[in-house]
N, C-alpha and C positions, 0 to 999 in steps of 0.2 A: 247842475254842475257837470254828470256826463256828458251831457249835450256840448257846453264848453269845452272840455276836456277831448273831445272828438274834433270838434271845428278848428279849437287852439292851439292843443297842443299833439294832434294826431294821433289820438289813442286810435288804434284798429280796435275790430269787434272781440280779437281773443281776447285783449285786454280787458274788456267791459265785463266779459264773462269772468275773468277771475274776481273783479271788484265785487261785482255780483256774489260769486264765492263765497266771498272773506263776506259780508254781507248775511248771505243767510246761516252762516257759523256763528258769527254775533247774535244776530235776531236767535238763532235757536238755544244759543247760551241764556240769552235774555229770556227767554220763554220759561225754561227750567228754574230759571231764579225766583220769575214769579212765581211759578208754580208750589213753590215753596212756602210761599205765605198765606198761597188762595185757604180762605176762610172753611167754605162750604164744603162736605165730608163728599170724595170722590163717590162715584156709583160703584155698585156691586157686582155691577157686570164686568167692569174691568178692574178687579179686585185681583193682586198678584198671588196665585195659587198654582197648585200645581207643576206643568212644565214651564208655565212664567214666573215660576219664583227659582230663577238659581240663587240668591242667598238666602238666606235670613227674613225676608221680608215680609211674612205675613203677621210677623208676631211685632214689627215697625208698625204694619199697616192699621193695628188694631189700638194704636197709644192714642191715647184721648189727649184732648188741652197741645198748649203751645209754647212757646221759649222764644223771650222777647230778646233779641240781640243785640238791641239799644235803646234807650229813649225815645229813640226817634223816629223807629221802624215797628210795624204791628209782626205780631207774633211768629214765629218759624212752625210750623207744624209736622212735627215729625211723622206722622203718619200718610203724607204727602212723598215724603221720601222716596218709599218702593216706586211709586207711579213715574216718578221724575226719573229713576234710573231708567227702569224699561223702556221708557220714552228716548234717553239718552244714546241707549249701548247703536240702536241701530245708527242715529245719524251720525255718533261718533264710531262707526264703524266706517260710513259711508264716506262723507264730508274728507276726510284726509284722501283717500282712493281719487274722490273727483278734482283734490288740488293737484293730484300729479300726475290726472291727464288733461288739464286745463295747461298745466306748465311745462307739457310733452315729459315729464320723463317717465310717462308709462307710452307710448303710442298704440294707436297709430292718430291720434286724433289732430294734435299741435305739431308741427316738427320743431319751432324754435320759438321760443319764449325770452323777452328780454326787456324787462319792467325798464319805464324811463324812472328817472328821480320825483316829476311830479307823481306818480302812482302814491306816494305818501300820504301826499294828500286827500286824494280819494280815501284810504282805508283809515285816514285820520276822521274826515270827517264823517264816515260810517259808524266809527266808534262814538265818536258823539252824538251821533240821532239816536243809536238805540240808548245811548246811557242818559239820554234825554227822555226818551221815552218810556225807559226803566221808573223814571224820580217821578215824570208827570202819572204814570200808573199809580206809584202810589200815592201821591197827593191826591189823586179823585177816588180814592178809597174801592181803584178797581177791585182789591183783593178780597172785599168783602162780597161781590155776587160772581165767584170765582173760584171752582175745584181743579184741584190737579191735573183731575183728568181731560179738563177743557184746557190744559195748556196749548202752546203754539205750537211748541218741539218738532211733533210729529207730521208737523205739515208740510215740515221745511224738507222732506223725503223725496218728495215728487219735482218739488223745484231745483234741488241740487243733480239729482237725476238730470232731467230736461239739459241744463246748466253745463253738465260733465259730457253726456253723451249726444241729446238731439242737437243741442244748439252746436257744436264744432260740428258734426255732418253736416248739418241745413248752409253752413254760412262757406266750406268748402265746394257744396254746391253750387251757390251764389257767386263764387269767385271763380269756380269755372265757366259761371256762363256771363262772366265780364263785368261782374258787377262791383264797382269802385270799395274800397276800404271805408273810405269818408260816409257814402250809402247805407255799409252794409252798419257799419258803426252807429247811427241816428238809425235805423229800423231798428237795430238791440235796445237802443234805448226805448224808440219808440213803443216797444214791445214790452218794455216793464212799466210803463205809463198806464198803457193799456188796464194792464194787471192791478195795478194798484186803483186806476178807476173804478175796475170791476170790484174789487175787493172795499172800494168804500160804497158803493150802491149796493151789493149784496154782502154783507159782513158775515165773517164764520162760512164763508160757501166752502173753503178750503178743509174747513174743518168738518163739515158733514159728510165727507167724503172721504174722511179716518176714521171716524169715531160714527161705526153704525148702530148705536143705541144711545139711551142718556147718560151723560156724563155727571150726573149730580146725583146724589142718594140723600139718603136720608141717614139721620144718626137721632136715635132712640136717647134722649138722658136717662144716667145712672142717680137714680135714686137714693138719696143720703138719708138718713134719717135726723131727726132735728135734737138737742142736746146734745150731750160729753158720753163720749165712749167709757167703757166699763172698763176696757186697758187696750192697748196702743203697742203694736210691735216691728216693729222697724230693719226693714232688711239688710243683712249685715252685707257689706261690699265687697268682701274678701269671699263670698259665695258665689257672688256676681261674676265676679273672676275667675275665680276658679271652674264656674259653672263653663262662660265660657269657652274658655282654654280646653277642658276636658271636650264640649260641642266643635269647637272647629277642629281638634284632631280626630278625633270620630269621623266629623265630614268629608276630609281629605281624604281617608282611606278606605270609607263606605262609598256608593253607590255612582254618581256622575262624577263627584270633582277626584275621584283616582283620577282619572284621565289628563286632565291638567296639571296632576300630582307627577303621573308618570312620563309627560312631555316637559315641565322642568327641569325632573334629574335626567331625561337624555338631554336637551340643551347644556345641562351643567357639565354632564359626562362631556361634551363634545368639545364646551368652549373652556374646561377644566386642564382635559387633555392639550390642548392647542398651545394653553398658557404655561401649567406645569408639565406638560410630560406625562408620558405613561410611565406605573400603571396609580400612580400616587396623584396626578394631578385627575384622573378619569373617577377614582374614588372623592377626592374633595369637592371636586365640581357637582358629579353628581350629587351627595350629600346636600350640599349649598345647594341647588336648583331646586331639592323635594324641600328644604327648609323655606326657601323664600314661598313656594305656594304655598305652604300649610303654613306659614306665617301670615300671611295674606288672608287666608281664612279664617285665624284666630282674631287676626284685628277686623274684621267684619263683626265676626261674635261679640267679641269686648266691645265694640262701638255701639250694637243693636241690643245687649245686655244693660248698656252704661245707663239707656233712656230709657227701655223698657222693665228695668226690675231695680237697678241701683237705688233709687230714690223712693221706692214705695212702702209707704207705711201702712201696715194690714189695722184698722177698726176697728173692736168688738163694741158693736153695741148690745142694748137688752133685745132689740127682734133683728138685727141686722148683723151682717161682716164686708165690711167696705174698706176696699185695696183703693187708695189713694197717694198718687205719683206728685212726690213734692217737688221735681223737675219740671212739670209740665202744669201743675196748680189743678188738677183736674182727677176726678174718682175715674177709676179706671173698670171696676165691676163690684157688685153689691148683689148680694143674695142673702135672703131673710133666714133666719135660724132655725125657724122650725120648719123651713124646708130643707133644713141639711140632714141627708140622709146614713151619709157615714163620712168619719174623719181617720184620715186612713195616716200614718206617718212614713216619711221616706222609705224605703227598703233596696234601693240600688246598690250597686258594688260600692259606688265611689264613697254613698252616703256611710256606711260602713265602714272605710280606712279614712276617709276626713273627719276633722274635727267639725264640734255642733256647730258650727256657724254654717256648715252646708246642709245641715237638715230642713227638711220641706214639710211640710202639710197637703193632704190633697182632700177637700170639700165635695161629697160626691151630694147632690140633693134627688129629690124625688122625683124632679123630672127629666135625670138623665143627663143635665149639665156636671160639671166640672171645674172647678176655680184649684190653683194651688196658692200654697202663701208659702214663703220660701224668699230669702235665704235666713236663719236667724237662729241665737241659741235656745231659746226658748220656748220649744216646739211642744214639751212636752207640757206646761204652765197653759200651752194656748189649746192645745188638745184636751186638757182636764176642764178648761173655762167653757168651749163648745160642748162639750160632752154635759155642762152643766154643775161640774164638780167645782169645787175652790180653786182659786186657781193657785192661792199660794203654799 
């Protein structure tokens, strides 16, 4: 259809490269979608920790099971989640930067850019290959030999690159040394034929050359034991909330996101004052810029809260304690009882001016792990039951 689109209706090459564009932003959107459903537990090696984790995500990264969004669709797994942001933030860093030096209004690459009215069609029917290719993924049940971590996303980094920067030097080259529009237009094309050849004789090449170890790991099942629990306590959701609201205000004004904390309220201060005035419009802005980031970080909390602890109902069995998330249909961790070493009860600030619904339990066992059950009122009934006392 480029090829046409060149002969027919005179697309030049800058054009082809924005189609291209808009192109690999689809495909990378597409990528992340799947990535969302891929089955098999991401590898360990690119497990979001540390300086790769600015939110929340390691405690996403660790929810077992999945949430079916329709009849018709296989499972959403949240623990996929983290992998797909960090995959995300750069291309959606990138990808907008190379639309507007593709469309000159960054130079020096394009000086004038001016889409005919067919161009719609181009980016129409782009939409329609990947959303085609979206449906036929899952109808061949790609998502089952398919982890996060082997999404496309990250592939599409090197291409939009090339896209943004090599390809308008190479083709202002070409056009200094006399070479036709109509030419240079059918070698762009040429040049993605190429690509896609190569990409179906060698498949995944793009991707070995992101991703330098294994992309799949392994995931250990959690151990249920078989019969009816001895009692059942159910995490209350108002802990959930609370828990988080108290975490993302903490996070705002502890350690990296100050920073973005403290470039809102001057943004607010700046475009406060503009609008109302000093010194009353400089105080509300600011105020409003630090509110919306630490709002931003409280709804990250409450969202990675909602899936990770909202739904889960803590087990007691006669040798077991198994935290199962009825969000996700899946046991989340299980540790045997007479490996529990001490049962230790909340003792934070907040657990002390909140009502029982925010009290915790913490499980320490013998070999040094750590399980909490939290949030619920009943802490003290599930502390007497582990301890082995009546529980009522």
């Amino acid at each position: 259809m480029l090829a046409a689109g060149v002969l027919r209706f005179e697309w030049g090459p800058q054009l082809l490269l924005f189609v291209y564009w808009v192109e690999a932003g689809v495909a990378a959107g597409r990528g992340a979608l799947q990535s969302l459903f891929a089955e098999l537990p991401p590898s360990e090696a690119y497990r979001p920790r540390g300086t790769r984790m600015p939110f929340p995500l390691e405690s996403l990264a660790d929810v077992r099971g999945g949430v079916r969004p329709g009849s018709w669709l296989p499972p959403v797994y949240p623990r996929n989640g983290p992998y797909v942001l960090l995959a995300l933030i750069p291309i959606a860093a990138f990808w907008p930067l190379a639309g507007l030096l593709l469309t000159g209004a960054v130079e020096p690459f394009v000086g004038e850019f001016a889409p005919p009215e067919t161009l719609a069609l181009a980016v129409l029917a782009v939409v329609v290959d990947q959303t085609a290719r979206f449906l036929s993924w899952l109808r061949s049940g790609g998502y089952e030999s398919t982890a996060a971590t082997s999404g496309s996303t990250r592939t599409y980094l090197a291409p939009v690159f090339v896209l943004a920067v090599v390809a308008p030097l190479a083709i202002d080259g070409a056009e200094a040394a006399g070479v036709g529009r109509a030419g240079l237009g059918l070698a762009v094309v040429a040049a993605r034929v190429g690509f896609d050849l190569v990409e179906l004789h060698h498949p995944g090449w793009i991707e070995s050359t992101v991703f330098s170890g294994e992309t799949v790991g392994d995931e250990r099942p959690v151990q249920t034991p078989d019969g009816e629990p001895v009692a059942s306590f159910e995490s209350d959701r108002r802990g959930t909330v609370a828990a988080a609201v108290v975490s993302g205000v903490l996070a705002s004004v502890l350690g990296l996101m100050l920073f973005p904390v403290l470039l809102g309220g001057l943004v607010g201060l700046l475009v406060g004052g503009e609008m109302l005035g000093a010194p009353y419009g400089r105080v509300v802005g600011a105020a409003a810029g630090v509110a919306a980031v630490v709002g931003c970080r409280v709804l990250v909390e409450l969202v990675v809260g909602w899936v990770v602890g909202a739904h889960v109902v803590y087990h007691v069995y006669p040798d077991a304690v198994v935290a199962h998330n009825e969000l996700t249909d899946a046991a989340q961790w299980s540790v045997r009882r007479d490996e529990i070493a001490e049962v230790t009860a909340s003792s934070d600030l907040f657990a002390a001016v909140l009502p029982e619904w925010y009290d915790t339990l913490k499980l320490s066992s013998a070999g040094g792990e750590t399980h909490r059950l939290g949030y619920f009122g009943d802490v003290e009934s599930a502390a007497r039951l582990l301890d082995g006392e009546d529980a009522g």
